[in-house]
Each structure stands twice: as structure tokens, then as C-alpha cells.
C-alpha positions as CSV (number, residue, x, y, z in Angstrom):
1,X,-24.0,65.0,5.0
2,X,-20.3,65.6,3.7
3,X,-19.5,66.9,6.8
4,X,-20.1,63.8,8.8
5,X,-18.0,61.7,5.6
6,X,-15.4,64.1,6.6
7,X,-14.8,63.6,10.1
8,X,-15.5,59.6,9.4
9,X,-12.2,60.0,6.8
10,X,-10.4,61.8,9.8
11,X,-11.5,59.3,12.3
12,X,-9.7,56.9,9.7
13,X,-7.0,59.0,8.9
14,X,-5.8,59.5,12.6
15,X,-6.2,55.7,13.0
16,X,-9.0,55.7,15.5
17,X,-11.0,53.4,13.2
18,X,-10.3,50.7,10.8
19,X,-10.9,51.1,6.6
20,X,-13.8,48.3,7.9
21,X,-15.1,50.5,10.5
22,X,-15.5,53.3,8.3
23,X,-17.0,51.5,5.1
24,X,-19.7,50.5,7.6
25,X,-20.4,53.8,9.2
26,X,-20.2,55.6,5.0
27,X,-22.9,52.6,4.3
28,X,-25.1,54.1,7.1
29,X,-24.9,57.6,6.3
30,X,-25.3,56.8,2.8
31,X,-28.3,54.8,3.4
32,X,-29.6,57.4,5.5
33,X,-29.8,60.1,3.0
34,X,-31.4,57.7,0.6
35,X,-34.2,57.0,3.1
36,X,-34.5,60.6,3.6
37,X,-34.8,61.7,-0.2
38,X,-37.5,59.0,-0.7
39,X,-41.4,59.4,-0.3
40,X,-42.3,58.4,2.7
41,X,-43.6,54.7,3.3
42,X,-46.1,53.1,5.6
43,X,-43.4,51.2,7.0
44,X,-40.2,53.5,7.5
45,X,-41.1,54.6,11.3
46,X,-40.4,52.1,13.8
47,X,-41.9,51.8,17.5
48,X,-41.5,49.5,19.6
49,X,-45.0,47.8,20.3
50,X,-46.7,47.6,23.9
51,X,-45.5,44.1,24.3
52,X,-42.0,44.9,23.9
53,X,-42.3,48.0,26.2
54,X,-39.1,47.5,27.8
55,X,-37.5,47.9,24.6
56,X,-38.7,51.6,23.9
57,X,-36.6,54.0,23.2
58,X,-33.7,52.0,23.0
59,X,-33.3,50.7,19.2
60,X,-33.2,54.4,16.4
61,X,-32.6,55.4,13.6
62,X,-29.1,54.7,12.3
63,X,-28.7,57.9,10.5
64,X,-29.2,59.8,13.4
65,X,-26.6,58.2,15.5
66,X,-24.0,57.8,13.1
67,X,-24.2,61.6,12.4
68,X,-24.0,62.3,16.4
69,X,-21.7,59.9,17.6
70,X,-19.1,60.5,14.6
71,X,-19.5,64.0,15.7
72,X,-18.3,63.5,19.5
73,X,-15.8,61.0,18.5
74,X,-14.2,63.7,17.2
75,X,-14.6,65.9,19.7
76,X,-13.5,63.4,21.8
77,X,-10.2,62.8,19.9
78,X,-9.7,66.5,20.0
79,X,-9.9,66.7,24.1
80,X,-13.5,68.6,24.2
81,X,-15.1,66.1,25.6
82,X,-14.4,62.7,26.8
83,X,-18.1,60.8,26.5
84,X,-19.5,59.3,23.2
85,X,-22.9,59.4,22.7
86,X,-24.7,55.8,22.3
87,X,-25.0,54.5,19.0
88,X,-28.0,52.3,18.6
89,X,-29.8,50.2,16.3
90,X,-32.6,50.9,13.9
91,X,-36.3,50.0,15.6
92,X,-38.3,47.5,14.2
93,X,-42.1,47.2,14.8
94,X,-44.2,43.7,15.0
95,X,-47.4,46.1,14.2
96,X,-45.1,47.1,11.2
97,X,-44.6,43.7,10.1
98,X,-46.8,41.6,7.3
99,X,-46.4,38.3,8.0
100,X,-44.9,35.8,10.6
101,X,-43.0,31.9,10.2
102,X,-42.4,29.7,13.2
103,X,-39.9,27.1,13.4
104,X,-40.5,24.8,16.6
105,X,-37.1,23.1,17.9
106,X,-36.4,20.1,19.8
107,X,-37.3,19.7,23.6
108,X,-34.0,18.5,24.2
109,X,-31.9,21.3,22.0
110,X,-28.3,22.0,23.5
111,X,-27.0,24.7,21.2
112,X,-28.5,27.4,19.4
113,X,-26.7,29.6,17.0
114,X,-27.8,32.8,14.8
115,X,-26.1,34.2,12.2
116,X,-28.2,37.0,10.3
117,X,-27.5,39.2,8.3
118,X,-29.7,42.0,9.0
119,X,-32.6,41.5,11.5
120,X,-33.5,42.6,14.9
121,X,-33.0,39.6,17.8
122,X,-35.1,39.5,20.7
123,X,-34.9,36.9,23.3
124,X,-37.0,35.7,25.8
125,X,-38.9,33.1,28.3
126,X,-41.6,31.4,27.3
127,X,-44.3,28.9,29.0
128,X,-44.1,26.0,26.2
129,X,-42.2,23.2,26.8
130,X,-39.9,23.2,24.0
131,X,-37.5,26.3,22.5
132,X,-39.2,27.9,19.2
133,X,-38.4,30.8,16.9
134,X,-40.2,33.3,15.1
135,X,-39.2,35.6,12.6
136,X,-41.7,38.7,11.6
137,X,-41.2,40.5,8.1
138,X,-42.6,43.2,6.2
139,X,-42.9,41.9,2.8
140,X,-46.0,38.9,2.0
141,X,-43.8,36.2,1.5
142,X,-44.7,32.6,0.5
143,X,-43.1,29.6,2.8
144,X,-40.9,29.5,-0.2
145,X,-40.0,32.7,-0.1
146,X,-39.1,32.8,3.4
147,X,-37.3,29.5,3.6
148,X,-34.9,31.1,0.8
149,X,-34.1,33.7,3.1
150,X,-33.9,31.6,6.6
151,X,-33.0,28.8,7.0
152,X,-32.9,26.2,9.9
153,X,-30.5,23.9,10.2
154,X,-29.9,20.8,12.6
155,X,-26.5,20.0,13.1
156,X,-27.0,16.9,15.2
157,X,-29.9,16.0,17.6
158,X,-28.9,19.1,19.9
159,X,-27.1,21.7,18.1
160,X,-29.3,23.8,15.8
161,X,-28.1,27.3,13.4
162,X,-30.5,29.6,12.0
163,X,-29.0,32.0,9.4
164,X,-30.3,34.7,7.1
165,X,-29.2,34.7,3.8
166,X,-26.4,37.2,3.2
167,X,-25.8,39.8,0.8
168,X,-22.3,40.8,-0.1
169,X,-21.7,44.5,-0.2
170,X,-19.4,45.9,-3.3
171,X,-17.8,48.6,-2.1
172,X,-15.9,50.3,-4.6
173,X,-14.3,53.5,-3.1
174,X,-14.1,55.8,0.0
175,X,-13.5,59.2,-0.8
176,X,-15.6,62.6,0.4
177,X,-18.7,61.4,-2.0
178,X,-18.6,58.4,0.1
179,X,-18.8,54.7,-0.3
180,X,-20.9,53.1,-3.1
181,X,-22.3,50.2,-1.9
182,X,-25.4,47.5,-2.8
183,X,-28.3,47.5,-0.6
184,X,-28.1,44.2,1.5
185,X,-31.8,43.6,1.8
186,X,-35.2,44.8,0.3
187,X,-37.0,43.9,3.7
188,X,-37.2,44.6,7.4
189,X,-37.1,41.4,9.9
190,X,-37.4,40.7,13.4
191,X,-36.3,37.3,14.5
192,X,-37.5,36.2,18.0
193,X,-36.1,32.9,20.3
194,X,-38.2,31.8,23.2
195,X,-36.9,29.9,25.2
196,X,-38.8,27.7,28.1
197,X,-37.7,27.9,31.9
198,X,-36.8,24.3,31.8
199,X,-34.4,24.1,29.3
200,X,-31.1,22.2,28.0
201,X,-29.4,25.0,26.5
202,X,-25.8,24.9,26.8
203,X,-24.7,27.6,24.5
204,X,-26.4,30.6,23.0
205,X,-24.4,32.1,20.2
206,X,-26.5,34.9,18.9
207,X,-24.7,37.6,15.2
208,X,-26.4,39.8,13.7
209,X,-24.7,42.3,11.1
210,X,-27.0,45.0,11.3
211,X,-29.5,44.9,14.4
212,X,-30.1,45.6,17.6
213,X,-30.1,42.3,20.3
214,X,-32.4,42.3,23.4
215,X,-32.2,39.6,26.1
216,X,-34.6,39.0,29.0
217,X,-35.6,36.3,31.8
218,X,-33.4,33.1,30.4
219,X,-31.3,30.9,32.5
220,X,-28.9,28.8,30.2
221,X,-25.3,28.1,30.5
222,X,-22.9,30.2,28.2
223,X,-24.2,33.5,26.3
224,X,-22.2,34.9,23.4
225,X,-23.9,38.1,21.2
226,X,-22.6,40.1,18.6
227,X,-23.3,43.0,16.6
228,X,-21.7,45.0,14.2
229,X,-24.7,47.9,13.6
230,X,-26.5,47.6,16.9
231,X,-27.4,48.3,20.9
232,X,-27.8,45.1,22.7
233,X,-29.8,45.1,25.9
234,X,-30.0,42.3,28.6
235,X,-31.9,41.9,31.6
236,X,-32.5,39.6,34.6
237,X,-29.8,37.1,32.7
238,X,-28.7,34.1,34.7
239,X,-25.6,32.2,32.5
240,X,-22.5,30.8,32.9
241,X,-20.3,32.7,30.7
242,X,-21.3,35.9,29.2
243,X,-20.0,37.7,26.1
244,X,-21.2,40.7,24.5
245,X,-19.4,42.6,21.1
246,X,-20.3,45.3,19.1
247,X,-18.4,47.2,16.6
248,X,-20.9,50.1,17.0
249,X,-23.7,50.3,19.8
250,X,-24.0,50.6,23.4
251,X,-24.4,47.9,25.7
252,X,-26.7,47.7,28.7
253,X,-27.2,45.0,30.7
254,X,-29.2,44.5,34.7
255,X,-29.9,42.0,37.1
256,X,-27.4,39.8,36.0
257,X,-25.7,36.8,37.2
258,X,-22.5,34.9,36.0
259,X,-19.2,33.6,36.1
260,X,-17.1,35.0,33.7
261,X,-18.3,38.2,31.9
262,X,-16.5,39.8,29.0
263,X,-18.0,43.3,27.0
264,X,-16.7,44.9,24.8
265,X,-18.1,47.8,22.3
266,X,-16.1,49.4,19.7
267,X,-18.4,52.7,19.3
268,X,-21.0,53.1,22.3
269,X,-20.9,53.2,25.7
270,X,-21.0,50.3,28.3
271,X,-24.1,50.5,31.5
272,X,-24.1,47.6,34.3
273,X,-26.4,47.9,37.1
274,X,-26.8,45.0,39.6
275,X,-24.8,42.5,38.4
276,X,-23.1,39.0,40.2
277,X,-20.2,37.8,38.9
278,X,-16.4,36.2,39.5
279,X,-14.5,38.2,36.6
280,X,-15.4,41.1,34.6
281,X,-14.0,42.7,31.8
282,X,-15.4,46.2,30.5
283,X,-13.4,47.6,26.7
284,X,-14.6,50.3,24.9
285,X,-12.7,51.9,22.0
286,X,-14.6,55.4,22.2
287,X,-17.5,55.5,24.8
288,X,-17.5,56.2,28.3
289,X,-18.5,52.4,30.8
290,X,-20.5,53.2,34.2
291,X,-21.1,50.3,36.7
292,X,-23.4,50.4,39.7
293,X,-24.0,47.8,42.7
294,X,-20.8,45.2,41.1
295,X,-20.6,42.1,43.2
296,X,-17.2,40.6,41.8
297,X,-13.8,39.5,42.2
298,X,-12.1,41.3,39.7
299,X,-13.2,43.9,37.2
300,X,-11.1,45.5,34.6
301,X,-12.7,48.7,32.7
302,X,-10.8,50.5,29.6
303,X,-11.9,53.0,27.1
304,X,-9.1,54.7,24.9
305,X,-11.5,58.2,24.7
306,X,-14.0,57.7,27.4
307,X,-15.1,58.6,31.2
308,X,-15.0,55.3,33.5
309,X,-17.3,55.4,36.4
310,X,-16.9,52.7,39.1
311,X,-20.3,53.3,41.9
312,X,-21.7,51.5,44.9
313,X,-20.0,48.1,44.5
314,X,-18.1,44.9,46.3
315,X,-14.8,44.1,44.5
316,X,-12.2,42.5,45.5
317,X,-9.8,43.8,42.9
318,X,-10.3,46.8,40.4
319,X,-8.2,48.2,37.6
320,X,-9.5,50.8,35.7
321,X,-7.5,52.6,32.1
322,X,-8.7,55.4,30.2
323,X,-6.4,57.1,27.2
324,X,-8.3,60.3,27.4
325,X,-11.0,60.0,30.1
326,X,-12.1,60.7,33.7
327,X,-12.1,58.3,36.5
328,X,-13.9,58.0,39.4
329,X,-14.7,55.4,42.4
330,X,-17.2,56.0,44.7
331,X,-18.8,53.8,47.7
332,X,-16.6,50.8,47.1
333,X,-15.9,47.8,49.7
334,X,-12.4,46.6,47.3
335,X,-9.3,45.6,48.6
336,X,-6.8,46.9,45.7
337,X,-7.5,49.9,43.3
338,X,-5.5,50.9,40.2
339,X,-6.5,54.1,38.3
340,X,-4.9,55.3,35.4
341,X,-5.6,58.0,33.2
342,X,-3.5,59.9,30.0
343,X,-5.8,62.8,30.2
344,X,-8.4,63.3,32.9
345,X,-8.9,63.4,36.4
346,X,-9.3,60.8,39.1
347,X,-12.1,60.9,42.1
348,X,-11.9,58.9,44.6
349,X,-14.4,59.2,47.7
350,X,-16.2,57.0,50.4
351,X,-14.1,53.4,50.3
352,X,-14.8,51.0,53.1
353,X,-11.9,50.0,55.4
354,X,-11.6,46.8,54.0
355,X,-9.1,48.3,51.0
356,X,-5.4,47.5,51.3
357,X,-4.2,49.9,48.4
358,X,-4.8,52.7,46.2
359,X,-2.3,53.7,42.9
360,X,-4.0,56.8,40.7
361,X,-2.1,58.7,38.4
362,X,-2.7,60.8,35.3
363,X,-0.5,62.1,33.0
364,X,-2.3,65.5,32.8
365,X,-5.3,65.8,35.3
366,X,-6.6,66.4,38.8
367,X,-6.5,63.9,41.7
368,X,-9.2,64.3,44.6
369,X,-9.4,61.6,47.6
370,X,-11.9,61.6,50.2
371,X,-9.7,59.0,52.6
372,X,-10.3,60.6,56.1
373,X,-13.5,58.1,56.5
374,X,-11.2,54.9,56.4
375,X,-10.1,53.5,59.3
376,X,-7.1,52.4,58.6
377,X,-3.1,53.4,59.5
378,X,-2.7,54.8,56.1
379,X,0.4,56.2,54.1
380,X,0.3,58.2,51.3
381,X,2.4,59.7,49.0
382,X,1.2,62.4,46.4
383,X,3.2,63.4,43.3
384,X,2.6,66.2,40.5
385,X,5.1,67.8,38.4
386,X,3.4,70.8,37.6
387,X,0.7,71.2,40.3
388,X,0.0,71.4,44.3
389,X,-0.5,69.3,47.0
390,X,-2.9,69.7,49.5
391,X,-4.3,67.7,52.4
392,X,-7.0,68.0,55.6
393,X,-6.4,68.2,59.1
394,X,-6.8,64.6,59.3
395,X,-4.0,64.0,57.8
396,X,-0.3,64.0,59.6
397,X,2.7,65.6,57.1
398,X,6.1,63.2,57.4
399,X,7.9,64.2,54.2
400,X,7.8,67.2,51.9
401,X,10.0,67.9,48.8
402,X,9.5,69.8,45.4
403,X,6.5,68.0,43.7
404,X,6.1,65.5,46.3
405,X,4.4,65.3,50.2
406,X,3.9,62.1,52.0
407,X,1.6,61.9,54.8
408,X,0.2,59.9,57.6
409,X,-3.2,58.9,59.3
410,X,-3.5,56.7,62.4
411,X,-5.8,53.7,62.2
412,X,-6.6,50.2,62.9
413,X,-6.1,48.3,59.1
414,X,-2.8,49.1,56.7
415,X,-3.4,51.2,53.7
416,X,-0.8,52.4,51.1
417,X,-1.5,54.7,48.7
418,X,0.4,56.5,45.8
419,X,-1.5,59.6,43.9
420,X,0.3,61.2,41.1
421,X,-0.2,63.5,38.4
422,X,2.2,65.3,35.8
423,X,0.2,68.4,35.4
424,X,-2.4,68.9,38.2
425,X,-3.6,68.9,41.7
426,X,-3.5,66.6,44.3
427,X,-5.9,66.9,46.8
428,X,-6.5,64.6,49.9
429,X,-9.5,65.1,52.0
């Protein structure tokens, strides 16, 4: 166990995390190897039950992925590897769970806002007419009891906040013994929203401190989650705006359409399959963001220590950043493309003719682009300082100097495009 403190006071030391960031992942490790020390208890396995099948396998144990994803962050920062394994929230089970409480809402509700301290969120449709909530927890407590530790508030007639009772952490010191902190809560909770087809909803503002989020078959107007210990998994989503945050857990979302989407996980990596929207923005501090069948205007993807994988999509405009990653964009109808990498290398294969322009370049990396397919009169110019320069048949040589070729294809569109690297390859195919 010390030698996962260890790398955590690295991670801090080298400034790839905050002093917050690293009290939070101590707290989990240290929790951990309470849990693990203890006898065990009826309730300390989780499963997902056959209801919530979708969900299995997606919410573990915190232990386990603190001590495996602080592990490849490190190797990560140390240029072994540039993808950081998921971190994901600890699995709670209904069958697990004592008792339940309901709280109806209004027909009419606008707003709905969450802020727990440590509970599990699902979210989904349901048949009644009116929005309701139910919260499931492992302990036999009285209405008293549990109104003590939830509470439901009505703002006005249509804006309504549901919030756990929180429990202030002392931490005293961060050293290789680790932090020394006071358990936030003596029970396990899972805190459900259903919502009906028809509804008023407005706003959806779901926080949970420690606990994974899942989101399924709503159609509101904006949608805002955030976690600070947790995964958070949507599906078949139709919103306005859509905003997703976690300081450490992956983030999967499918079938999902909107106007404005914006995720962004500090620790965990970012998956988007089949997804409709005007802008997207993809950030990830340390974890690698893939993105299949994109429908969008304009998509930004970052990661600082992370692979960024761009696949069978419609955009019209694509920038993609990685500090120490690999790119690569494949089967794309786009009209611009900007690829930038410190430290990786950059693939680039099987565009449609409707793109314009192309600008890749790593500092220290490979460059590979399949171009011949397009049909376009295309120049390109290829770069590296330390590294050749190669290109097919297909492809006509005008210029040729130390570290630098420019070549020529005939075609029917215009296409410029710049590839350049410091200290690799250059291939054109």
C-alpha cells in the first residue's frame, strides 16, 4: 500500500495533481485497506442487480482502481505508456440495500438539483405522470432518520434540491503513512430520479462527492453531472446542453443528441459512440478520449498524458492536442483537421474528399497519411528534423531540401496539407 502513497506524493510532487487531488485519492487507499483488514460483512460486495443490467461491470471497487490507475499515471508521466486505465466508482446493490423512501415531486417541476455527499445516482424514464425519487440504504432507518440525512427542498413551485447531509473530512497530514481522515458516512445509498416522458424539466443539475452517475432514456433541456470519486455513464440522452465533470472516473456516453456538449475528466478516460451534436469539447488531464460515428460541427479533444482517437465521423471542424499521447483519424468526412502532439505519433488514413486541410505535427513522433484515396489537387509539405520523408507513387515530388519535401497530387477539390515532426518519420501513402 505504501507504494501506491508513493507514487500519489510523486504525482503531486511533479505537479500533475493538486494537494486536493491527492488527499482524495490517500482517502481512498486508506479506506481501502481498512475494508480489507475488517471481517467481512453481508454487505461489502456490490453487484449490480438484473434490473440495472446495463450498469454491470461498470461501477468497482475504489481500492482497486486507485491502486491501478495511480500506477499508469505514472507510467504515463514517465513516457511507458500513454493510456490511463478507467477509474470507476464503488457498486452499489438494491438487493444489498435495507430499506427504501420515496419522495413524489410536482407534475409541473422545472429544475431538479442533487447535491450528495456520497451516494450512487441513477437516472431514468419512468411511465407515471409526475417526476419522483427514491433513495435505497443499507442501514433500517426510521422516516426520522432518513429525513436527517436527505432532505428535499422546494425552492419555488418548479425548482426543487435534494441534498445529502455532508460530512466534513479532517485531514491532518500527507506524508508516506498517508492522510488521516474521518469516515464521511456509516451507510451505503443509492439515490434514483425517474423521470416521466412528458416532462417540464428545464435543468438537471445532478453532484455527487463520491459515486458513480448513470443516465438513460430522458429527454429534458440542459444536463449538468458531476463527480469527484466516480464513472458516469449515459445513454440514449436527448438534451439541450450537456455537461459532464469528474475529478476521477471515466466517462461514457451513446446515442446521444445535443447542442452544446462539454466533458471533461480529470483521471479516466473519455468513450462517445453515436452521438449528434453542434459543439463538442472532449478534456482529459490523464486518460486517453476515443470517439466513434461524431455528427458535429466542431469537436475539440485534449488529454495532457493520453492517446486521442478520432473514428468513423462527420465533422466539420476538428482539433485534436495531446502533451504526451498518440493521435489518430480515421474515416472522417471533415473539412479542416489540426493534430498536435508533444510526444506521440499521428495517423491519419481514409478522409473523404470533402476536407480542405490537414496540419499534424509532433515534437517527437511518427507521421503516417493515407491521402492517395482523396480526390482532390493536393499540396503537401512534410517536415522532420531528425527523420525521413517518404511518399507513394501517387504522389508527384516539386521541392526537396534537408528535412523538408513538398509534393503534388492531381485532383478535382483543393487540399493543403503541412506534416511535421522534430524527431521522426514522415510517411505519405
Amino acid at each position: 500500500m505504501n507504494e501506491e502513497k508513493t507514487m500519489i506524493l510523486k504525482m503531486l510532487e511533479q505537479g500533475k495533481i493538486t494537494v486536493e487531488q491527492a488527499e482524495k485519492l490517500l482517502d481512498a487507499i486508506n479506506e481501502n485497506s481498512s475494508e480489507e483488514t475488517e471481517e467481512p460483512k453481508k454487505n461489502t460486495e456490490y453487484k449490480i442487480p438484473e434490473d440495472d443490467s446495463k450498469m454491470n461491470g461498470f461501477f468497482s471497487g475504489i481500492g482497486d482502481f486507485v491502486k491501478k490507475t495511480v500506477q499508469t499515471a505514472i507510467e504515463t508521466a514517465n513516457g511507458s505508456t500513454s493510456f490511463l486505465g478507467d477509474f470507476k466508482a464503488k457498486e452499489r446493490n438494491k438487493a444489498d440495500m435495507v430499506k427504501s423512501f420515496r419522495k413524489d415531486l410536482d407534475e409541473d417541476i422545472e429544475e431538479i438539483k442533487f447535491d450528495l455527499g456520497e451516494s450512487q445516482i441513477i437516472v431514468r424514464e419512468t411511465d407515471e405522470d409526475a417526476p419522483f425519487i427514491k433513495v435505497w440504504v443499507d442501514k433500517d432507518f426510521t422516516e426520522e432518520e432518513f429525513n436527517s440525512e436527505f432532505e428535499v427542498v422546494h425552492k419555488s413551485d418548479d425548482s426543487v434540491s435534494i441534498s445529502q447531509v455532508k460530512r466534513n473530512k479532517n485531514v491532518i497530514t500527507i506524508n508516506i503513512m498517508g492522510s488521516k481522515t474521518n469516515k464521511n458516512y456509516n451507510y451505503s445509498s443509492i439515490t434514483e430520479l425517474f423521470i416521466p416522458h412528458s416532462n417540464r424539466i428545464s435543468l438537471l443539475d445532478l453532484s455527487s462527492e463520491m459515486g458513480g452517475i448513470s443516465i438513460s432514456d430522458i429527454d429534458i433541456g440542459d444536463l449538468k453531472a458531476v463527480t469527484d470519486f466516480g464513472g458516469v455513464r449515459l445513454n440514449s440522452i436527448d438534451v439541450d446542453d450537456l455537461s459532464v465533470t469528474t475529478d476521477a472516473g471515466s466517462i461514457e456516453a451513446s446515442d446521444i443528441d445535443c447542442c452544446d456538449l462539454t466533458f471533461t475528466a480529470d483521471f479516466g478516460s473519455i468513450k462517445l459512440d453515436n452521438i449528434d451534436a453542434k459543439m463538442v469539447r472532449l478534456t482529459s488531464d490523464a486518460g486517453s478520449i476515443i470517439v466513434s460515428d461524431m455528427d458535429c460541427t466542431d469537436i475539440y479533444l485534449m488529454t495532457d498524458a493520453g492517446n486521442l482517437k478520432l473514428l468513423d465521423s462527420d465533422v466539420v471542424n476538428c482539433n485534436m492536442k495531446s502533451s504526451a499521447g498518440s493521435l489518430s483519424a480515421r474515416n472522417l468526412d471533415a473539412s479542416g483537421l489540426e493534430m498536435q502532439t508533444s510526444a506521440g505519433s499521428i495517423l491519419i488514413e481514409d478522409l473523404e474528399d470533402s476536407i480542405k486541410s490537414i496540419d499534424a505535427r509532433t515534437d517527437a513522433g511518427s507521421i503516417k497519411a493515407g491521402l492517395s484515396n482523396i480526390d482532390c489537387e493536393m499540396n503537401v509539405k512534410m517536415r522532420s528534423s531528425a527523420g525521413s520523408l517518404s511518399h507513394s507513387e501517387d504522389f508527384k515530388l516539386i521541392n526537396s531540401s534537408s528535412g523538408s519535401k513538398e509534393i503534388y497530387k492531381d485532383g478535382d477539390g483543393s487540399l493543403d496539407v503541412l506534416l511535421s515532426t522534430n524527431f521522426g518519420s514522415v510517411k505519405v501513402y
